[in-house]
C-alpha positions in Angstrom: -14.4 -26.5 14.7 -16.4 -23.3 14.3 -14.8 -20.6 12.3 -14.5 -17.9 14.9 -12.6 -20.2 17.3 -10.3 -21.9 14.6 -9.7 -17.8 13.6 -8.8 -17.0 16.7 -6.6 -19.5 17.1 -4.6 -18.7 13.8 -4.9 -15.8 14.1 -3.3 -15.7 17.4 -0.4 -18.1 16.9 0.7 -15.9 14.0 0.5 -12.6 16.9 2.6 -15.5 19.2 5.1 -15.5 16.6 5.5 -11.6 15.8 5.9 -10.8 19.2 8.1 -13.7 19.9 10.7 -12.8 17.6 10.6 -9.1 18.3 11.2 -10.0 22.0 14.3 -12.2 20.0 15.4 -9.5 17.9 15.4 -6.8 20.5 17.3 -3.9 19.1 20.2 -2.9 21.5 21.7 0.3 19.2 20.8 3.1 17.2 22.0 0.7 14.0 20.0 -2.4 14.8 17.0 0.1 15.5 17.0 2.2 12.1 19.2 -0.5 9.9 18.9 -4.0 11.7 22.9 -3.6 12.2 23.5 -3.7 8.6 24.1 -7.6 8.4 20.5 -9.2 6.8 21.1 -11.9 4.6 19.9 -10.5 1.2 17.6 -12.9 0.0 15.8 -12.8 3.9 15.8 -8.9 3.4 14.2 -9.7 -0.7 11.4 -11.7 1.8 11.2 -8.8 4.3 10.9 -6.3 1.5 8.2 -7.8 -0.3 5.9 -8.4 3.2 7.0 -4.3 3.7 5.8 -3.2 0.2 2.9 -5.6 0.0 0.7 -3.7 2.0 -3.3 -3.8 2.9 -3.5 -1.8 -0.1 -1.7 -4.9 -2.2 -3.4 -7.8 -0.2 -6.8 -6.2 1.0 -7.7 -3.7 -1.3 -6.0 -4.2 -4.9 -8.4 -7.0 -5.8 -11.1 -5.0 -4.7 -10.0 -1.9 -7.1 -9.8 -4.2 -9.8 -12.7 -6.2 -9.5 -14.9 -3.6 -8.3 -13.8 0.6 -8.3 -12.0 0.3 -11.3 -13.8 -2.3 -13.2 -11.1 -4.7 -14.5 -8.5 -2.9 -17.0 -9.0 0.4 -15.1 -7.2 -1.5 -12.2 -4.1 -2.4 -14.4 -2.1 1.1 -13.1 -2.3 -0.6 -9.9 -0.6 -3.4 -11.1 2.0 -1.8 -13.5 2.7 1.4 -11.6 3.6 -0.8 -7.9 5.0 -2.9 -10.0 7.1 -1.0 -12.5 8.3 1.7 -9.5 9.6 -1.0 -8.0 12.2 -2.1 -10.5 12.8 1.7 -11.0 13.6 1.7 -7.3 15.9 -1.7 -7.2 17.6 -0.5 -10.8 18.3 3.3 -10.1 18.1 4.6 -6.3 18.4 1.6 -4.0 22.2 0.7 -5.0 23.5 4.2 -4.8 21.2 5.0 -1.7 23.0 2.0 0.3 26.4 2.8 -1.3 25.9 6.3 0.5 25.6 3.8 3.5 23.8 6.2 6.4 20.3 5.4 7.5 17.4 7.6 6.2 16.8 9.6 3.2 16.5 12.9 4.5 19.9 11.9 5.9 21.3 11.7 2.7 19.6 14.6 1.0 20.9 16.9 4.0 24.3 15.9 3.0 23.8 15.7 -0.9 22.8 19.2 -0.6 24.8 20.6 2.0 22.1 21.9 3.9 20.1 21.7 7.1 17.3 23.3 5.7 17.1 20.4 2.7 17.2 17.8 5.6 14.1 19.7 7.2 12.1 19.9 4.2 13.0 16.1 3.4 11.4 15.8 6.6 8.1 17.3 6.7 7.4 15.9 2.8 8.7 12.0 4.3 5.9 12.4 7.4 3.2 14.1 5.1 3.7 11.1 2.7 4.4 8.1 4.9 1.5 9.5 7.4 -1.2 9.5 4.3 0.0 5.7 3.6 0.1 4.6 7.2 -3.6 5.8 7.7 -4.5 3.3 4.4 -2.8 0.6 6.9 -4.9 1.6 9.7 -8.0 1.3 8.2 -6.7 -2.0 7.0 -6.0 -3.4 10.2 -9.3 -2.1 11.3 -11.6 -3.8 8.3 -9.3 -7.4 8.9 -10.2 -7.3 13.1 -13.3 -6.1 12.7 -14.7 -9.1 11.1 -12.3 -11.8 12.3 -13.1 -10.7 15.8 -16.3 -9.9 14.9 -16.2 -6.5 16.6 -16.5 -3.0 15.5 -14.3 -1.4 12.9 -13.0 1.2 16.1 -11.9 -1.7 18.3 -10.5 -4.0 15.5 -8.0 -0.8 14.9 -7.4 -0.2 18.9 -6.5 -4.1 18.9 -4.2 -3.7 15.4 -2.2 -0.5 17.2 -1.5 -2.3 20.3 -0.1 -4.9 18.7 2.0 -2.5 16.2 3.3 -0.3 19.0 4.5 -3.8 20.8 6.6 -5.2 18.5 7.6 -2.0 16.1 8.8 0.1 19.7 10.5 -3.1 20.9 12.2 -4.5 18.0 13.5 -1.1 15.9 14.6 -2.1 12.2 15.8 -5.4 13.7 12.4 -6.6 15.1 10.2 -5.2 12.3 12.8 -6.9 9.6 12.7 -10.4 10.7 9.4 -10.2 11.6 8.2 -9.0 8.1 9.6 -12.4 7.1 7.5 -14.3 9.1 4.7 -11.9 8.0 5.3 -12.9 4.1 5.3 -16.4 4.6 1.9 -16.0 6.3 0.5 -13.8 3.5 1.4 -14.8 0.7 0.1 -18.3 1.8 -3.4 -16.4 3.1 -3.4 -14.8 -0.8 -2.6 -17.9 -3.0 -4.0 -21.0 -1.2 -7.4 -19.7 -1.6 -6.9 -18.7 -5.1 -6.3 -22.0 -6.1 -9.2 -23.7 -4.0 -11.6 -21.3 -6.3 -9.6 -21.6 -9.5 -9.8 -25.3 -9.1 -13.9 -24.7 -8.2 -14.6 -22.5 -11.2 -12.4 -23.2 -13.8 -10.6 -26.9 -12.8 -7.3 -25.4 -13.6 -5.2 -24.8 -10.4 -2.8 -21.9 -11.5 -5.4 -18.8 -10.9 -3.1 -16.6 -13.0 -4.0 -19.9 -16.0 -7.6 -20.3 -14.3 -8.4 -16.6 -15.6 -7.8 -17.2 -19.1 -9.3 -20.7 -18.7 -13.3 -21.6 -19.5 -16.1 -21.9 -16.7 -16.6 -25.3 -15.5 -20.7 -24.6 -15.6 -20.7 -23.7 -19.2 -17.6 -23.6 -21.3 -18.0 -19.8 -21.3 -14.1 -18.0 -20.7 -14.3 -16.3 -17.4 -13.6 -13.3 -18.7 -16.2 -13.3 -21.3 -18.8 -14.7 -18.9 -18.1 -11.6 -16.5 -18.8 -8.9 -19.2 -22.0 -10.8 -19.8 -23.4 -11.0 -16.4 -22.0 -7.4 -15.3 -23.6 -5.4 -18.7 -26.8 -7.7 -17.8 -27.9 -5.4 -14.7 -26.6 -2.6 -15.8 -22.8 -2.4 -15.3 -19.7 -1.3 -18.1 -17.8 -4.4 -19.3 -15.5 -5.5 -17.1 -12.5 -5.7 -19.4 -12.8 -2.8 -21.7 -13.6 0.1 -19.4 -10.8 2.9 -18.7 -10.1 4.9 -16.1 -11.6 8.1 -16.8 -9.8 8.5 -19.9 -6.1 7.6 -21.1 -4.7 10.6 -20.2 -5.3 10.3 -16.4 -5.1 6.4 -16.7 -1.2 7.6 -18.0 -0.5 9.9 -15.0 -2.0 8.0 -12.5 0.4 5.0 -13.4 3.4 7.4 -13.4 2.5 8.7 -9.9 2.3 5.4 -8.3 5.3 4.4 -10.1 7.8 7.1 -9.4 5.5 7.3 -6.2 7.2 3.6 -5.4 10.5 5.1 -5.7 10.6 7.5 -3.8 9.1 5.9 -0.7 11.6 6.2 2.2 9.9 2.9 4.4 10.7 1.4 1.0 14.2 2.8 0.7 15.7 2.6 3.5 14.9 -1.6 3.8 18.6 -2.0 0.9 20.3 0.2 4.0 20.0 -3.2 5.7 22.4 -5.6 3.7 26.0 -5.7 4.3 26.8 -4.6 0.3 25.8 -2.9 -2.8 26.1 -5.9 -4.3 23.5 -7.8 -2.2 21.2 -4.6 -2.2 20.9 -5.4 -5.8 20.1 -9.3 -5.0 18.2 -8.4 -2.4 15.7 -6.0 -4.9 15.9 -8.9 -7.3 14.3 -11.8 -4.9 11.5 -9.2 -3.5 10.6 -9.1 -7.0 10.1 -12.4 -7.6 8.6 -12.7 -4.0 6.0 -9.8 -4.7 5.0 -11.2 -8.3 3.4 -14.3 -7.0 1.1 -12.2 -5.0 0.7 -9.7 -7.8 0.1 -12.0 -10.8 -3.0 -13.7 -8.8 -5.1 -10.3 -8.0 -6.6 -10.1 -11.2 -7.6 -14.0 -11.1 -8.8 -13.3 -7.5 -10.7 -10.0 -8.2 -12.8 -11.4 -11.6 -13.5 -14.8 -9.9 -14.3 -13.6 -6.2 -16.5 -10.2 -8.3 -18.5 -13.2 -10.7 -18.8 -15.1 -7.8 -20.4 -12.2 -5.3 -22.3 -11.2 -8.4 -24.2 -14.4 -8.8 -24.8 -14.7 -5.2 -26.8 -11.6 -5.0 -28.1 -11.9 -8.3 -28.0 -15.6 -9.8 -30.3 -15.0 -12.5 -30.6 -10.7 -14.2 -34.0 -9.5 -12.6 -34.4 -12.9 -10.3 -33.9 -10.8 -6.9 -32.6 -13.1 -4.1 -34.7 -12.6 -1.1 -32.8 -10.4 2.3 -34.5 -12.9 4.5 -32.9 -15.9 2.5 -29.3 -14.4 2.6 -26.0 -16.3 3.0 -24.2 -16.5 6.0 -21.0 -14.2 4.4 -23.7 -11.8 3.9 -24.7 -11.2 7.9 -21.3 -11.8 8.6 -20.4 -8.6 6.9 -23.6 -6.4 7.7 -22.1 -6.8 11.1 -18.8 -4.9 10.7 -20.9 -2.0 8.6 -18.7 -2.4 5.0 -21.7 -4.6 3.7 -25.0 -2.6 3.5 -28.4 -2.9 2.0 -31.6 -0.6 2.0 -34.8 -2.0 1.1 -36.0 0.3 -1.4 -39.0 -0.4 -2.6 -40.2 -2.4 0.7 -40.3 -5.6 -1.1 -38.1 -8.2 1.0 -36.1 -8.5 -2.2 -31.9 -7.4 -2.8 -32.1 -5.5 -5.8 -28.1 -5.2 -7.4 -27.3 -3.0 -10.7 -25.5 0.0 -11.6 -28.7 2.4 -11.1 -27.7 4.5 -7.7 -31.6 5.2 -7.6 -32.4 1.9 -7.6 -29.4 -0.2 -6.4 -30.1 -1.4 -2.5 -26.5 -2.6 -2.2 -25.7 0.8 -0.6 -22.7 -0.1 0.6 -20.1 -2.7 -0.6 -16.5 -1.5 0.7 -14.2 -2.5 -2.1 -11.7 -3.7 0.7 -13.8 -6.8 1.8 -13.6 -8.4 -1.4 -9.9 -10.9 -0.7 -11.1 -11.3 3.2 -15.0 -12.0 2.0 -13.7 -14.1 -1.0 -13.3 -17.4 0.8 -17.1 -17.2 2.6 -18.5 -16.2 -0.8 -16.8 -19.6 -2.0 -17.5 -21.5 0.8 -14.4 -22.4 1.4 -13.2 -24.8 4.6 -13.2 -22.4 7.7 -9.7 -23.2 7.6 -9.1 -21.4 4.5 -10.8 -18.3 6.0 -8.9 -18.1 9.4 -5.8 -18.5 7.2 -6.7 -15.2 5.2 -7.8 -13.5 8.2 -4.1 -13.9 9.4 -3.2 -12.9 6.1 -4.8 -9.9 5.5 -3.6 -8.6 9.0 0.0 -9.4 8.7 -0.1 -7.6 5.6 -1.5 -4.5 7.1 0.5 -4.8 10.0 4.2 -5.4 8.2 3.7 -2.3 6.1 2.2 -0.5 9.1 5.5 -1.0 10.9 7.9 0.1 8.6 6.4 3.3 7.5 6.2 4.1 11.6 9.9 3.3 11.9 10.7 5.8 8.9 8.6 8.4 10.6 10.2 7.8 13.8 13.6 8.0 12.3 13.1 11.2 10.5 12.3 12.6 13.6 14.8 10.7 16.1 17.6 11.1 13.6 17.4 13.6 11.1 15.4 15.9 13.4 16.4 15.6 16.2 20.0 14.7 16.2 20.9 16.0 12.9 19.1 19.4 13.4 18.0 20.1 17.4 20.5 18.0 19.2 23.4 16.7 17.4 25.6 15.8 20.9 22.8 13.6 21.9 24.0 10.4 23.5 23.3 6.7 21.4 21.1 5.5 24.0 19.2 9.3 24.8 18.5 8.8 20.6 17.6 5.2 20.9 15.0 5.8 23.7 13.7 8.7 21.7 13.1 6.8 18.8 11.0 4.5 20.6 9.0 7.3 22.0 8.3 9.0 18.7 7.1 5.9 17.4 4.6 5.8 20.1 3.7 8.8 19.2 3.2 7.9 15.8 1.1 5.1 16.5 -1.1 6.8 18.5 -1.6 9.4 15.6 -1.7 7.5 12.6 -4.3 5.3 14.6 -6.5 8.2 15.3 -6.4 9.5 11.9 -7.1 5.8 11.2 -10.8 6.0 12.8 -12.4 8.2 10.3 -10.3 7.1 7.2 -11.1 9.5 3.9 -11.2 6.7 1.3 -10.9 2.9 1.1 -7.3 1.5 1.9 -6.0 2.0 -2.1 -7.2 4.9 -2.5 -5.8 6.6 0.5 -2.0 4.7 -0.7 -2.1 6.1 -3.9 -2.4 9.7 -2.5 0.8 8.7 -0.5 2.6 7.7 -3.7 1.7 11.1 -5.4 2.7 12.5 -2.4 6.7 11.0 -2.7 6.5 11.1 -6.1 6.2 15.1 -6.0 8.1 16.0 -3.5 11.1 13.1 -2.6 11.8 11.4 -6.0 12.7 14.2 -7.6 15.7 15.3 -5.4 16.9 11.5 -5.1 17.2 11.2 -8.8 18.8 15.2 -9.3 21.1 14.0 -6.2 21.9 11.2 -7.6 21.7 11.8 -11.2 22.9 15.7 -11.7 26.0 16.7 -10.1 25.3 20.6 -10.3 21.9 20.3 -8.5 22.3 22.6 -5.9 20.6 23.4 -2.4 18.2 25.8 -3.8 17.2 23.7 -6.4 16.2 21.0 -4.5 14.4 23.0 -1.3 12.2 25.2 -3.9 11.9 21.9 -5.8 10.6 19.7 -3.0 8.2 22.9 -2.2 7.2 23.1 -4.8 6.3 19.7 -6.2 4.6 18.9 -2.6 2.8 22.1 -2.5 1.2 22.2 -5.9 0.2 18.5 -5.4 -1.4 19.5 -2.1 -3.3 22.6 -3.3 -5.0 20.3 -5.8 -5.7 18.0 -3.6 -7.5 20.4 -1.1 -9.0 22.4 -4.4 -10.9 19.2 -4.9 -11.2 18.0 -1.3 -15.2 17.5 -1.8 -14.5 14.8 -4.4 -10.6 14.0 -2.9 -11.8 10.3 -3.0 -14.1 9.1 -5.1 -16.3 6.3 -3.8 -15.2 4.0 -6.5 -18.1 2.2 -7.2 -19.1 1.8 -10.7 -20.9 4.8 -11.0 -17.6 7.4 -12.5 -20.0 10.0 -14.0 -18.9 12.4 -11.1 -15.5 13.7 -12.6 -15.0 17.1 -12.0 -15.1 19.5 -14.6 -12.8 21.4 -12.4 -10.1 18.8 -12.9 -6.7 19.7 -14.7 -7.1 17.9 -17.9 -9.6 15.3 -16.2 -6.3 14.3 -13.8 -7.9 13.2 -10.6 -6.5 14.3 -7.7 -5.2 10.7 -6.7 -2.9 11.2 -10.4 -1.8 14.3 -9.7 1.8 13.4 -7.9 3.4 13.0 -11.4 2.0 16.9 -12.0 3.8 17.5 -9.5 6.5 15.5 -9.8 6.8 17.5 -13.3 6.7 20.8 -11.2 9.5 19.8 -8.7 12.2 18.6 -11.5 11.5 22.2 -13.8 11.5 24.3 -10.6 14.3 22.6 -9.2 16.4 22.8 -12.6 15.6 27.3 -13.4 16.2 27.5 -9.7 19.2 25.8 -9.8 20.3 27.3 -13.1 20.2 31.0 -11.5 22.0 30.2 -8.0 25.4 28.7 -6.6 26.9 25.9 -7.7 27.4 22.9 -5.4 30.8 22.7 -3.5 33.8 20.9 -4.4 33.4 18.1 -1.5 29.3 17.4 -2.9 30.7 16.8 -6.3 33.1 14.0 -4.9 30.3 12.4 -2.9 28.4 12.1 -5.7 31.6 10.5 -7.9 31.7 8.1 -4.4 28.1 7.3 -4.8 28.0 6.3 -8.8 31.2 4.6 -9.3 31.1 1.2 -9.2 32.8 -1.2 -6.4 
């Protein structure tokens, strides 16, 4: 069967099934809706966790930033800061947070610090943050339908948003939880089957995370080794000794995304679902294990599927491989616009190395390395349909769940907690449904002219929690005499010093990570890039929230006993 036909197919029995169980899972209240009734079975919720936090970012792009932007070791604060917020997340704020037991975090920092003004602030930083990660799931969805369907990037992301709005509006918390389930089983199927077919290929070991450690089959040469040579041969740093910039952002940019992690609210509020504190803390437990398969293969995927492009375009240093005698993966990605070349020099021939003057790969988007990997292979179609489905349920699980804690924010903690508190349970359940239509349609037209690959875009969104909403968890958690005006000139503070920056530098916001990093900006504070710079402000939000607090009102008597009700144990 040919591979758009067996893709479509796929492709559409997985949509069958999303939109099948939403339909099933229909919420009926304002708890299934935001908190799928409070009843998922833990290790389900560990399942629906993972598929939430393993975004387009994790599945589409990560491989791409390590094998390509960030050349190998550079990519590592990827790996450890997603993967080190999230156990600071399951260890110190998802317990407490579901022993609290409402259903959204400015919910809880409205009450933690006695204030409707906190709860507003909460607010705006939980849309600024969560909108700057859902537009890195947009342009996801739009690189995965684009080529799949093989259609334009625009109407892949029309097709992704319709979808989205279907089963997201319909299903609430409920929907979007067990639906996530189904959407892990399909990923991290897409991410590892693959992996193996090309371990197997390369290296005859079938563990990829063994495979990358192991000897080339062609040569004996370690894979790793073999990379550094062929990658320094035209032109490029080594591929497992080059840093990010220098160790001091390389540090801060690993901070961010890790205190970034825990202080995302879509991320949060999933332990709100589980019937105890106790199986919040099981339930953190299994998404780890669940999320660790997927991230202890993307450096195996990214250094095999990067040697493997590399020798396509180039097999042999200065042996050019002729445009008229490229492979089909090739024109099946000049169609979609992520895969470009200019003939330089007018001779017919694809020149690839690390000169910008005279490189005529223009244009190789970092985020079509995991869905390009397969074809690069030549893997069975099968294999590529399966990672087609892969890549978008990926997008479109993390897509959903950052929508639903937008629309919550603004159903719950805006509207009813602030504008209209004697609305009626079904007046705020239809209103949630509309603002996540709304949300859709914004985040998707903020998705059409994306500022960055998928990553990069994410790890703005983590810098953004990290310096505004992390703080004022761990102080509300953590502090007892953290006070209202602490945490509002905190959260101002952290958000709008991390915003300035970003704006300061909006010109180079995003680097286009190629391997070309001679464009930092002297400009830069300390060399941080702007990307790095939510612990900065994450910094600035804990010391003006502390001298702020130090100088005004002590909590009330009834905030100190929430927060004894919150940390004892039981």
């Amino acid at each position: 069967m040919e591979l758009r036909e067996l893709t479509y197919i796929v492709v559409g029995l997985t949509f069958l099934l999303y939109v099948g169980i939403a339909i099933w899972a229909r919420a009926g209240s304002t708890k299934e809706f935001y908190v799928a009734g409070g009843s998922v079975n833990p290790i389900a919720n560990g399942m629906a966790t993972a598929a939430d936090w393993m975004s387009a970012a994790s599945f589409i792009s990560m491989a791409g930033l390590i094998g390509f932007a960030y050349d190998g070791y550079g990519g590592s604060v990827f790996l450890l800061g997603w993967t080190g917020g999230y156990v600071l997340l399951a260890t110190c704020i998802a317990p407490y947070l579901r022993k609290y037991g409402k259903y959204t975090v400015p919910e809880f920092i409205g009450e933690r610090y006695y204030s409707k003004a906190a709860r507003l602030v909460a607010v705006a930083c939980l849309i600024i943050a969560s909108l700057t990660y859902v537009i890195g799931q947009m342009k996801g969805i739009g690189v995965a339908f684009s080529r799949f369907l093989e259609i334009g990037y625009e109407q892949g992301l029309i097709i992704g948003m319709v979808i989205v709005f279907f089963y997201a509006v319909l299903g609430g918390m409920k929907g979007i939880t067990y639906t996530q389930i189904a959407q892990y089983m399909v990923l991290i199927f897409a991410y590892t089957i693959p992996a193996i077919f090309i371990s197997i290929q390369l290296t005859g070991n079938a563990v990829p995370q063994l495979g990358l450690g192991s000897t080339l089959l062609s040569d004996g040469t370690y894979i790793l080794d073999k990379l550094d040579l062929v990658l320094t041969d035209i032109g490029f740093k080594e591929y497992t000794t080059t840093a990010r910039l220098s160790t001091l952002n390389m540090f801060f940019y690993t901070m961010s995304l890790m205190i970034g992690t825990a202080g995302l609210p879509h991320v949060i509020i999933r332990f709100f679902t589980v019937p105890s504190v106790k199986d919040a803390r099981i339930s953190a437990g299994w998404a780890l294990v669940f999320i660790a398969i997927l991230y202890t293969t993307a450096p195996a995927i990214a250094a095999m599927a990067r040697l493997n492009l590399t020798n396509t375009i180039e097999p042999i240093p200065g042996e050019y491989l002729a445009y008229d005698e490229r492979p089909q993966w090739f024109k099946n990605w000049e169609v979609t616009g992520l895969l470009e070349y200019e003939d330089k020099n007018e001779d017919g021939l694809i020149q690839y190395n690390a000169d910008p003057e005279t490189n005529e790969m223009v244009n190789i988007d970092n985020d079509i390395l995991v869905l390009a990997n397969p074809e690069i292979a030549g893997l069975p179609n099968w294999v590529i349909a399966l990672v087609a489905a892969g890549g978008l349920a990926a997008a479109l699980s993390t897509a959903a769940g950052l929508l639903l804690a937008m629309s919550s924010a603004i159903s719950h903690d805006l509207l009813k907690g602030v504008l209209k508190p004697d609305i009626s349970e079904r007046g705020e359940l239809t209103a949630s449904r509309f603002f996540m239509g709304l949300t859709v349609l914004v985040a998707g037209y903020l998705g059409l002219s994306p500022p960055d690959f998928v990553a990069g875009t994410v790890a703005l969104a983590f810098g953004l929690a990290a310096a505004s909403l992390f703080p004022v968890i761990v102080l509300g958690i953590f502090y007892k005499p953290m006070n209202t005006a602490g945490a509002i000139f905190g959260m101002l503070a952290g958000i709008g010093v991390t915003l300035f920056y970003v704006f300061q530098h909006s010109g180079i916001m995003f680097v286009k990570e190629t391997a070309f990093l001679g464009n930092m900006s002297p400009n830069w504070f300390f060399g941080i890039e702007p990307n790095a710079f939510g612990a900065v402000g994450a910094i600035v939000n804990f010391v003006v929230a502390l001298v702020v607090c130090r100088f005004t009102l002590k909590p009330p008597k009834e905030v100190l006993t929430l927060v004894d009700r919150i940390r004892s144990p039981g």
